[in-house]
C-alpha positions as CSV (number, residue, x, y, z in Angstrom):
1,X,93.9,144.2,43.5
2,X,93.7,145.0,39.5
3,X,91.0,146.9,37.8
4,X,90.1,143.9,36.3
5,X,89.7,141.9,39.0
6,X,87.5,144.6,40.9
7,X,85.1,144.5,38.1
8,X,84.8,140.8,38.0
9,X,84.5,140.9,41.9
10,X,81.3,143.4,41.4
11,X,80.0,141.4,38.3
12,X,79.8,138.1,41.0
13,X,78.2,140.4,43.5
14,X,75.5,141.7,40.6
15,X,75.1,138.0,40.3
16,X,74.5,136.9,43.9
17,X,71.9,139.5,44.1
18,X,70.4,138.4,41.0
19,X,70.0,134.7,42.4
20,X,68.2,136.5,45.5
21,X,65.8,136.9,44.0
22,X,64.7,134.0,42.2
23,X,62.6,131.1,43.9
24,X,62.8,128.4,41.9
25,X,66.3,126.8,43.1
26,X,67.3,125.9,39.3
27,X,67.2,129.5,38.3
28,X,69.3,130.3,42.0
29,X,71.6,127.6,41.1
30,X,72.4,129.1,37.4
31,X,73.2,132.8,38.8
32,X,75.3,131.7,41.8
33,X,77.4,129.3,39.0
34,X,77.5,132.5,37.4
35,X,78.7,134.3,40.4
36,X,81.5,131.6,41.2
37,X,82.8,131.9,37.7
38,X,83.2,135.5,38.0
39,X,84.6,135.1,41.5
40,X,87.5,132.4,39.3
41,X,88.1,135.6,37.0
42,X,89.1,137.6,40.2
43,X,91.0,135.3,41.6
44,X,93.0,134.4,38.4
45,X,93.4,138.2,37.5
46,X,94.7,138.6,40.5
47,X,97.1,136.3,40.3
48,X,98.5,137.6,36.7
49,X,98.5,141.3,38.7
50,X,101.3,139.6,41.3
51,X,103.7,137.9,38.7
């Protein structure tokens, strides 16, 4: 896995935590969109490491 794509992996998991703990399920919703574009990052950084 790249360096890059570890970071963007732990930035999602900051994120996902950060969605934890909110109640109201617009504020949830916002952070784990957040997360999933991170998560996109990875996966595309990943991608460029293997070509």
């Amino acid at each position: 896995m790249s360096e890059d794509a570890t970071q963007y992996r732990e930035r999602a998991e900051e994120a996902r935590q950060v969605a934890e703990k909110f109640k109201n399920p617009l504020d949830k919703e916002v952070w784990l969109h957040v997360a999933g574009e991170w998560l996109k990052l990875a996966q595309n950084a990943e991608m460029q490491a293997r070509e």
